[in-house]
C-alpha atoms as an extended CHARMM CRD file, in Angstrom:
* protein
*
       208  EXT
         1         1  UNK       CA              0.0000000000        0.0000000000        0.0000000000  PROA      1               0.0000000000
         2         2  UNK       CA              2.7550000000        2.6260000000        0.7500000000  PROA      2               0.0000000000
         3         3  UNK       CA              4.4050000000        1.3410000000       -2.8470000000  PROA      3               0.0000000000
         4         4  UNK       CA              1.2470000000        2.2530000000       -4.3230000000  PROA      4               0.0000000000
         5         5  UNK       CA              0.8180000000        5.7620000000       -2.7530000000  PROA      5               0.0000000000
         6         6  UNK       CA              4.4840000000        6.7400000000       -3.1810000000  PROA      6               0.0000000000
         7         7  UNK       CA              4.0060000000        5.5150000000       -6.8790000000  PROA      7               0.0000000000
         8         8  UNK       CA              1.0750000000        7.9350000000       -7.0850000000  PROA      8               0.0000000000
         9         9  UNK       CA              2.5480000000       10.4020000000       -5.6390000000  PROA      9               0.0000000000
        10        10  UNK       CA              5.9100000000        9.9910000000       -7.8530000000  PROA      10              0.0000000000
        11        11  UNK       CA              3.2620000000       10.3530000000      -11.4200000000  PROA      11              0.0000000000
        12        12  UNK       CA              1.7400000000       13.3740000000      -10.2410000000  PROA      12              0.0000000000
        13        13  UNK       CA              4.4560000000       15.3890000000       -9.2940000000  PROA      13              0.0000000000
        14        14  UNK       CA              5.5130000000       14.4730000000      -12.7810000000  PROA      14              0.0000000000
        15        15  UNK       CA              2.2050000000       15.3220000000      -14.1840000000  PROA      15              0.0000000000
        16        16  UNK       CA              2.6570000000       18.6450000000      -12.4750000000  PROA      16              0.0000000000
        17        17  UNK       CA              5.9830000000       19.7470000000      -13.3730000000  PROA      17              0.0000000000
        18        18  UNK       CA              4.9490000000       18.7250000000      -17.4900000000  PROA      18              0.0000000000
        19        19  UNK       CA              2.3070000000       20.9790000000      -17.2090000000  PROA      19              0.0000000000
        20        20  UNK       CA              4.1040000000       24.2440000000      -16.3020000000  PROA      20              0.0000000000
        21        21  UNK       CA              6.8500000000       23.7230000000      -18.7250000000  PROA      21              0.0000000000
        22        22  UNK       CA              9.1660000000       25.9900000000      -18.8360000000  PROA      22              0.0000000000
        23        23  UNK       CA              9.0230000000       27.9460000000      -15.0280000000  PROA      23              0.0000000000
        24        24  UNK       CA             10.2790000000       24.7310000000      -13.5020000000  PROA      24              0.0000000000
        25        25  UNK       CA             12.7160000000       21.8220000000      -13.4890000000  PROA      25              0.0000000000
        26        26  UNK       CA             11.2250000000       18.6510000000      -13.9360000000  PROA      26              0.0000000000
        27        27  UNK       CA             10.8480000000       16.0110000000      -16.5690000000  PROA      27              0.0000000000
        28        28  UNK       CA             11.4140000000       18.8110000000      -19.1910000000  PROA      28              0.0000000000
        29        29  UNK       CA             14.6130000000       18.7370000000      -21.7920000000  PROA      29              0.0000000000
        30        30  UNK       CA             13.5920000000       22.0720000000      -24.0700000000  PROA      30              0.0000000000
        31        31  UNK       CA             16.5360000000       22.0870000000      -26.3550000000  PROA      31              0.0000000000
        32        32  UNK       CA             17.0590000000       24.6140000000      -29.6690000000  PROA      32              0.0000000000
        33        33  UNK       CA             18.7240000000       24.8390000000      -32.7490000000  PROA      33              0.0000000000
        34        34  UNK       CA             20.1910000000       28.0610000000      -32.9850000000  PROA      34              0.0000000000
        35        35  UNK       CA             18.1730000000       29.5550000000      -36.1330000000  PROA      35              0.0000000000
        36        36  UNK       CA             15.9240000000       32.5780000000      -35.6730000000  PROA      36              0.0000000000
        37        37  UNK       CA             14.2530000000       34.2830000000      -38.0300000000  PROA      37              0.0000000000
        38        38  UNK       CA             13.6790000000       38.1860000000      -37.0570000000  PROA      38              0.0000000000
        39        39  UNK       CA             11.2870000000       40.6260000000      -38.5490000000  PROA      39              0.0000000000
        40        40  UNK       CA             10.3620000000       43.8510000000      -38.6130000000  PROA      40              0.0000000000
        41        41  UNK       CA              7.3610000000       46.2260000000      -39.8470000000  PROA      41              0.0000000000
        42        42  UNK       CA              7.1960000000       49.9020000000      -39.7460000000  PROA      42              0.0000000000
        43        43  UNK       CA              4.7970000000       52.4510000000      -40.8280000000  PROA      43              0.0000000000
        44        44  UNK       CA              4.2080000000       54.8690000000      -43.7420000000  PROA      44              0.0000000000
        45        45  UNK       CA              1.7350000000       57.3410000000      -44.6910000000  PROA      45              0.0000000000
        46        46  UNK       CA             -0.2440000000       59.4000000000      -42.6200000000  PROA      46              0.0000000000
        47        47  UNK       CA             -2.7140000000       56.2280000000      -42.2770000000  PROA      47              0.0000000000
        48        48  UNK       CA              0.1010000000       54.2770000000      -40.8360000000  PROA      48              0.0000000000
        49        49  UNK       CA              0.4040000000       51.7000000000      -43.5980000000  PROA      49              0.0000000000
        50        50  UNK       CA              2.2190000000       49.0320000000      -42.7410000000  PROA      50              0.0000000000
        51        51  UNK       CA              5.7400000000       47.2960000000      -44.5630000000  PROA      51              0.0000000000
        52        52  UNK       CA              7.1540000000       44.5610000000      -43.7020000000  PROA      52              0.0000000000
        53        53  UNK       CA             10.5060000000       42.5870000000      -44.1800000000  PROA      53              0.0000000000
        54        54  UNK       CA             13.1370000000       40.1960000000      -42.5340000000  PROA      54              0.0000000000
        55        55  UNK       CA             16.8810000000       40.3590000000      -42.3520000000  PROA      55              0.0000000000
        56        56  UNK       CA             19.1010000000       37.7390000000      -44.6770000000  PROA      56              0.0000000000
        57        57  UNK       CA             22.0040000000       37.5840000000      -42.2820000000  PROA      57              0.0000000000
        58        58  UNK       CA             21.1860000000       36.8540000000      -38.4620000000  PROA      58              0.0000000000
        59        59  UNK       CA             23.5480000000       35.4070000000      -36.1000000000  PROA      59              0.0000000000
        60        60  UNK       CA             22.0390000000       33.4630000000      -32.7880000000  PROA      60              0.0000000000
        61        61  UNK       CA             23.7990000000       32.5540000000      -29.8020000000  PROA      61              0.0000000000
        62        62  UNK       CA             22.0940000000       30.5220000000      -27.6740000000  PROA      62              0.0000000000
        63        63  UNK       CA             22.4550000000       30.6810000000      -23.6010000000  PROA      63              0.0000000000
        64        64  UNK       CA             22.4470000000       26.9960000000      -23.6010000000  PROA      64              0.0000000000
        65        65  UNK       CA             21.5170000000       24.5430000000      -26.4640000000  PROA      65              0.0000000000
        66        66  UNK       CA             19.2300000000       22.4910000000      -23.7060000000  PROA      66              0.0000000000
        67        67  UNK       CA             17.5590000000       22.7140000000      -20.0900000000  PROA      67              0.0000000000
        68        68  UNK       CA             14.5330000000       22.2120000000      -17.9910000000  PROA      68              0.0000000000
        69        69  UNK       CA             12.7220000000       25.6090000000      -18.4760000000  PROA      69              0.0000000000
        70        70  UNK       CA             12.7830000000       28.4220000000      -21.0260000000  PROA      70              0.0000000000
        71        71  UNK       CA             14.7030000000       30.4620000000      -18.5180000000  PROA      71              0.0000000000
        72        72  UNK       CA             17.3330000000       28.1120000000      -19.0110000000  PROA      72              0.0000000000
        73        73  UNK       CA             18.3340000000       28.0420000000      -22.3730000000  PROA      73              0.0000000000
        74        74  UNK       CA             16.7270000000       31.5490000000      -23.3650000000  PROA      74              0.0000000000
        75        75  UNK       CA             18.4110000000       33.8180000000      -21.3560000000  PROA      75              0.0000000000
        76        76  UNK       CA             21.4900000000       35.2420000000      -22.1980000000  PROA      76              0.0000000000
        77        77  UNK       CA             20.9070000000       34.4510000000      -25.7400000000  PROA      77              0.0000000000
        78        78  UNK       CA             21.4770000000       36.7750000000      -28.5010000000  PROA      78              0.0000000000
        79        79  UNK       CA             21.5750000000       38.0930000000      -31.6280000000  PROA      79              0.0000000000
        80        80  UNK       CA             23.7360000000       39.7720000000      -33.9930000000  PROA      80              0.0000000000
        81        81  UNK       CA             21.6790000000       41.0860000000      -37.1580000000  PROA      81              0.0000000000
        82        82  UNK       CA             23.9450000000       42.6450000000      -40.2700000000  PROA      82              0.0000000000
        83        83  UNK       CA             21.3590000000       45.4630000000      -41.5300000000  PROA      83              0.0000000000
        84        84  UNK       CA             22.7610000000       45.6920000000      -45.3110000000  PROA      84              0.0000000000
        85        85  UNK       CA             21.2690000000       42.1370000000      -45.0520000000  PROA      85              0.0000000000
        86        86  UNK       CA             17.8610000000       44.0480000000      -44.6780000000  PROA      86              0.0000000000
        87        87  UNK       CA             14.7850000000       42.1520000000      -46.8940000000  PROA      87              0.0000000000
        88        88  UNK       CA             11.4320000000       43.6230000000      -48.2680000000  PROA      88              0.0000000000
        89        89  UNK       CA             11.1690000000       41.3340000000      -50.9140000000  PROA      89              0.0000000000
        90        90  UNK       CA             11.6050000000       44.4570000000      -52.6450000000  PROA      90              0.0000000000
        91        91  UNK       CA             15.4030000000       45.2020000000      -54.0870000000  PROA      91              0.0000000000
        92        92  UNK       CA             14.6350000000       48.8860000000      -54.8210000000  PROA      92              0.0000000000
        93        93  UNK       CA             13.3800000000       49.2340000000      -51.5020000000  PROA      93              0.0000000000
        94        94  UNK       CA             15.8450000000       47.7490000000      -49.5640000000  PROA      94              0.0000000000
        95        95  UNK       CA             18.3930000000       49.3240000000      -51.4830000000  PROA      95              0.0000000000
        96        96  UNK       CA             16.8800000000       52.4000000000      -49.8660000000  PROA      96              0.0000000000
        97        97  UNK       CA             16.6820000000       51.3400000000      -46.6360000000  PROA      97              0.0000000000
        98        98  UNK       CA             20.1120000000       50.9080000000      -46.5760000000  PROA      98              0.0000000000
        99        99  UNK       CA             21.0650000000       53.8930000000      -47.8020000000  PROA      99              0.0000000000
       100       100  UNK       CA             19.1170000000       56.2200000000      -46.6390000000  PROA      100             0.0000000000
       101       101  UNK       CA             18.1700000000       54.8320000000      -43.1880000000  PROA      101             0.0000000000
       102       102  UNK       CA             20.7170000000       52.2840000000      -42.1210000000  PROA      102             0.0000000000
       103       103  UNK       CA             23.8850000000       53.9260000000      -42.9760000000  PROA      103             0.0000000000
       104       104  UNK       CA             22.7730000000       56.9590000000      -41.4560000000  PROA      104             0.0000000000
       105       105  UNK       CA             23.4410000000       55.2570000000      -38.2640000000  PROA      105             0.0000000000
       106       106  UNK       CA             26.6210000000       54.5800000000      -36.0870000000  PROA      106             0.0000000000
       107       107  UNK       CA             26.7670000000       51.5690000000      -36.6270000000  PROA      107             0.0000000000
       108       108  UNK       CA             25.8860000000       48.1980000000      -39.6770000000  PROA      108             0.0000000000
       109       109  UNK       CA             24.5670000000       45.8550000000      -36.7790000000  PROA      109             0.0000000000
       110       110  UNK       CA             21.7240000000       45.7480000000      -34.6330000000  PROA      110             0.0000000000
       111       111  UNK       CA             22.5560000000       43.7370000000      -31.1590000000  PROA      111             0.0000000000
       112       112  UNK       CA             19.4840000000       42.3270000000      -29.2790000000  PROA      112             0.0000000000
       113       113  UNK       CA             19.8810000000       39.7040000000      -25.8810000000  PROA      113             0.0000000000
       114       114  UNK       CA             16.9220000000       38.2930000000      -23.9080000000  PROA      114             0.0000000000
       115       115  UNK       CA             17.6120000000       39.0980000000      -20.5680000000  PROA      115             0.0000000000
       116       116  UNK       CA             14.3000000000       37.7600000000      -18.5490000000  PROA      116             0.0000000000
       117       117  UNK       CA             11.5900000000       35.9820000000      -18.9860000000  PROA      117             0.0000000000
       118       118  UNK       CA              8.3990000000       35.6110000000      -17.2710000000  PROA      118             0.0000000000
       119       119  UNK       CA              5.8420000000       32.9840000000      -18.0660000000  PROA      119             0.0000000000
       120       120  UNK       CA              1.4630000000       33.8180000000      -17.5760000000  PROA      120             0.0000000000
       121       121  UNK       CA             -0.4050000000       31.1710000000      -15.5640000000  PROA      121             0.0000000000
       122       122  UNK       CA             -0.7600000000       27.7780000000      -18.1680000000  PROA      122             0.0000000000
       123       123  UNK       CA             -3.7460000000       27.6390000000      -19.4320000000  PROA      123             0.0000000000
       124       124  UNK       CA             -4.2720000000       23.4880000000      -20.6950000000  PROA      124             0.0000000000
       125       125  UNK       CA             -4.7270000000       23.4800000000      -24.5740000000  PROA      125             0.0000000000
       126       126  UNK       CA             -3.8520000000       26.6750000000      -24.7220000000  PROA      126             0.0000000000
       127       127  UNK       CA             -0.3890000000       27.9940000000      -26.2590000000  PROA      127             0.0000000000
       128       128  UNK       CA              2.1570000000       28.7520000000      -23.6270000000  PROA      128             0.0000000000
       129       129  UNK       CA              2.5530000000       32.4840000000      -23.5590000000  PROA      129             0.0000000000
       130       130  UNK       CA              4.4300000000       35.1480000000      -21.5030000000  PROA      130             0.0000000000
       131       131  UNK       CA              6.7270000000       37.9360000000      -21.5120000000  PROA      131             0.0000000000
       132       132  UNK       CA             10.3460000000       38.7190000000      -22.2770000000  PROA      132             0.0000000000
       133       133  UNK       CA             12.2480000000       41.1870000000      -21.7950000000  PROA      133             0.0000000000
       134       134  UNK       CA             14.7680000000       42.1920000000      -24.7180000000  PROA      134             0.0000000000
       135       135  UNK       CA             17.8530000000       44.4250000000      -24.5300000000  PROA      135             0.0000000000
       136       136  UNK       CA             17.9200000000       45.7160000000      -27.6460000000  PROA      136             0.0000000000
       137       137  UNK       CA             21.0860000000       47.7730000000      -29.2150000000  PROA      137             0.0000000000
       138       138  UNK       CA             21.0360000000       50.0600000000      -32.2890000000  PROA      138             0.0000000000
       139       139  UNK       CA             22.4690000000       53.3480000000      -33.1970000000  PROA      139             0.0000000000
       140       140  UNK       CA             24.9590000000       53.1820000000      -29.8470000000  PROA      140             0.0000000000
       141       141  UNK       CA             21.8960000000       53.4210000000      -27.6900000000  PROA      141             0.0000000000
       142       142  UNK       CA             20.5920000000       50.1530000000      -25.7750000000  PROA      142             0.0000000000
       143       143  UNK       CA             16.7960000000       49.7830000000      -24.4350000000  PROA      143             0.0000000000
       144       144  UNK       CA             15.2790000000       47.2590000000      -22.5240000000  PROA      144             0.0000000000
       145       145  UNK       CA             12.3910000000       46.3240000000      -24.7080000000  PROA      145             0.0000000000
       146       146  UNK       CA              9.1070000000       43.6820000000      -23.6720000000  PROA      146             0.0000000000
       147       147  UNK       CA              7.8990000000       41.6630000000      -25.8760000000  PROA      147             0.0000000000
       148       148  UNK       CA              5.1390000000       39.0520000000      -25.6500000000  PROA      148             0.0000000000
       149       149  UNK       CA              5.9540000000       35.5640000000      -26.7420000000  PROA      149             0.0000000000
       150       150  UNK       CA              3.7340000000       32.7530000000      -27.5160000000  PROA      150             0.0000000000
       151       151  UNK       CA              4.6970000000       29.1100000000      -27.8870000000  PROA      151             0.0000000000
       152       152  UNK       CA              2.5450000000       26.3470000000      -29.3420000000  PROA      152             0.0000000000
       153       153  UNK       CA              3.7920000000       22.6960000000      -30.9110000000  PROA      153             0.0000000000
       154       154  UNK       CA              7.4980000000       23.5450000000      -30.3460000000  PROA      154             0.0000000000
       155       155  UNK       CA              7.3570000000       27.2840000000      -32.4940000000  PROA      155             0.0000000000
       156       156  UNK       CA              8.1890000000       29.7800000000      -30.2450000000  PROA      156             0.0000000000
       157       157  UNK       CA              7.2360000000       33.6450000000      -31.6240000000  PROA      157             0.0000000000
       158       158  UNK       CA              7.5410000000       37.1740000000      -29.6210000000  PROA      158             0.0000000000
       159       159  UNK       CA              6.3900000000       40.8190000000      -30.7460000000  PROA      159             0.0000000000
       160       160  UNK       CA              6.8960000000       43.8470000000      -29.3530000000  PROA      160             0.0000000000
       161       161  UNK       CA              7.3100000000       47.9710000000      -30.4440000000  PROA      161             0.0000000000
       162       162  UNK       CA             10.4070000000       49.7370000000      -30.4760000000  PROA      162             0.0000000000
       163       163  UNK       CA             10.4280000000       53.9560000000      -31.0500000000  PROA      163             0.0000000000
       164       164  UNK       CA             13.0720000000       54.7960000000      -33.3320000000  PROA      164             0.0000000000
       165       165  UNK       CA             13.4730000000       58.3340000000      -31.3510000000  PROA      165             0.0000000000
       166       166  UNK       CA             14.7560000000       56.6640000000      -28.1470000000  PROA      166             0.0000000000
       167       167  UNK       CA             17.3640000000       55.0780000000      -30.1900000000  PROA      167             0.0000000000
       168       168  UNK       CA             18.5900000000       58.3130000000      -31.1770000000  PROA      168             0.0000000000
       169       169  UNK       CA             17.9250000000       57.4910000000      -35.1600000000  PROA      169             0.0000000000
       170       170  UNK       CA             16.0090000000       60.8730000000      -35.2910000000  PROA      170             0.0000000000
       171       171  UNK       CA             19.1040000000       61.6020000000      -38.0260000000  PROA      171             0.0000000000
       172       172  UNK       CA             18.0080000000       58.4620000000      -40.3500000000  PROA      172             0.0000000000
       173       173  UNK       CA             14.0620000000       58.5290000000      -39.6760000000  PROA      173             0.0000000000
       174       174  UNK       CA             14.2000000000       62.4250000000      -41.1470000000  PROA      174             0.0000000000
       175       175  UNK       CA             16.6030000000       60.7030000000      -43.7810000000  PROA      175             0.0000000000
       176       176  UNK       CA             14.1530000000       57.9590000000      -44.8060000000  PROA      176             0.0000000000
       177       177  UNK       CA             11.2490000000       60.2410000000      -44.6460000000  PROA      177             0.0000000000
       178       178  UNK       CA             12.7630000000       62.7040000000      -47.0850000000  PROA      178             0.0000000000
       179       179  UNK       CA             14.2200000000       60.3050000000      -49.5480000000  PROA      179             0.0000000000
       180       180  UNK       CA             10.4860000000       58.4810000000      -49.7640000000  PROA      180             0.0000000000
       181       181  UNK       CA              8.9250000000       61.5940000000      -48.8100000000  PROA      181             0.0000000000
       182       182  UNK       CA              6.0230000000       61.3510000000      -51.6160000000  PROA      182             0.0000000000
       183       183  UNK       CA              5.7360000000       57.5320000000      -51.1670000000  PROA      183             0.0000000000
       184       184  UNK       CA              5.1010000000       58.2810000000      -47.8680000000  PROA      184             0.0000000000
       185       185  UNK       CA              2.6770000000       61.4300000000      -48.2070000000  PROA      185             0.0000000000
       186       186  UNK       CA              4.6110000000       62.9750000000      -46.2130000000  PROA      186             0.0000000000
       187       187  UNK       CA              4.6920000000       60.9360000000      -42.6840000000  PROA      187             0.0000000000
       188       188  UNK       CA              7.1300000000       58.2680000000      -41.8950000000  PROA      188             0.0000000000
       189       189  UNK       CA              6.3580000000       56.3310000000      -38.4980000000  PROA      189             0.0000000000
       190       190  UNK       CA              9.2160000000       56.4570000000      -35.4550000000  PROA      190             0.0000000000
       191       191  UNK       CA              7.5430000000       53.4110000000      -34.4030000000  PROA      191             0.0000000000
       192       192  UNK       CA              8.5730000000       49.7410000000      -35.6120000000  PROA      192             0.0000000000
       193       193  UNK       CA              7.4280000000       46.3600000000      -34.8560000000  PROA      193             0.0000000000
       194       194  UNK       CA              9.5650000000       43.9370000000      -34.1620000000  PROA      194             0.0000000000
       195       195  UNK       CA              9.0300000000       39.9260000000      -34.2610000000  PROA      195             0.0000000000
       196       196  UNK       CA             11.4560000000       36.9140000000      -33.9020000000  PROA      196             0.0000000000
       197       197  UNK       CA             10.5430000000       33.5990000000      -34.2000000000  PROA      197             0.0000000000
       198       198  UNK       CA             12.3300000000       30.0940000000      -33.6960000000  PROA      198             0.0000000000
       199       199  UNK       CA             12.0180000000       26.6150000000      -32.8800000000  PROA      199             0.0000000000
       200       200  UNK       CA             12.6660000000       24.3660000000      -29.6440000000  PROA      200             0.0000000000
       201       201  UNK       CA             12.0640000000       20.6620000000      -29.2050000000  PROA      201             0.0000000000
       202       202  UNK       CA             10.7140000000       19.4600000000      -26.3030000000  PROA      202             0.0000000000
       203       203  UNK       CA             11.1930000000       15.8420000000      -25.0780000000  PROA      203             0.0000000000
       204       204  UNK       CA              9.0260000000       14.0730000000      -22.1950000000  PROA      204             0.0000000000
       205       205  UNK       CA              6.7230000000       17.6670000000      -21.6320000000  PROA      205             0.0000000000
       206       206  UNK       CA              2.8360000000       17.2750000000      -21.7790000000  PROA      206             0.0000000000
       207       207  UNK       CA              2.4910000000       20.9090000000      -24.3940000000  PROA      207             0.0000000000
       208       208  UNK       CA             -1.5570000000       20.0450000000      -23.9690000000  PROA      208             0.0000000000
């Protein structure tokens, strides 16, 4: 009889810990494989009219390529993203990105590490979702930046809003704006969104 109850006791602490994945050790091994994919939209025209676009050359480094939790092995990571490598799907376009926004900055890379992460309460069959907190460097100026994640089926996505202004880029936002200035009627957005996405396998975790 005490078998028995330590047995049950032994599956639902296990039960437990697979459902909140990722805020605790247990029978959790989250593990990643180092490619991100980061994208950006900003905002033209006086009714904020959205374009959007990726960047070619990205370069991850992970915290730790596996652990128990998403604190684990997300933070500390980083990225390294090459602007010139800046992609519209549109070569005219990002042709003047680069010269007329990007190169007006200090600097050809824009630096971005995860530096918390705080999970909401689980929610079962629900995505896993949360918040993170991004430091985020461009132009010489870093900014702590959040940005809500959500992951479902081992993709793991995050958004969030950065103001071009607190990065200093008031210098390549006027650029932009006057080299597309009819394009744009006139009104160029300081705001941008920003998005990264990536995957992580999950071994032994109950995602329902």
């Amino acid at each position: 009889m005490i078998k028995l109850f330590l047995s049950l006791v032994l599956v639902v602490s296990v039960s437990f810990a697979s459902d909140e994945m990722g805020t605790k050790k247990g029978s959790c091994i989250l593990s990643q494989d180092g490619s991100v994919n980061v994208s950006w939209e900003a905002y033209k025209t006086p009714k904020k009219v959205g374009v959007g676009g990726s960047f070619d050359k990205v370069t991850y480094t992970a915290a730790a390529a596996e652990g128990n939790n998403f604190r684990e092995i997300l933070v500390g990571s980083s990225v390294v993203i090459e602007t010139p490598s800046v992609n519209s799907k549109h070569e005219s376009r990002d042709e003047t990105l680069v010269k007329f926004f990007f190169k007006q900055m200090n600097d050809t890379v824009i630096k971005a590490k995860i530096v918390d992460i705080k999970s909401d309460k689980r929610m079962r069959g629900k995505p896993k979702t949360g918040q993170m907190s991004v430091e985020v460097t461009m132009n010489g100026v870093s900014k702590t930046v959040p940005m809500k994640y959500s992951f479902d089926k081992g993709d793991l996505s995050a958004k969030g809003s950065i103001d071009l202004l607190d990065f200093s880029a008031n210098k390549a936002l006027s650029s932009i704006n006057e080299a597309c200035y009819d394009l744009h009627e006139g009104k160029t957005w300081s705001d941008v969104g920003i998005s990264f996405s990536t995957k992580i396998k999950f071994d032994l975790c109950n995602t329902n």
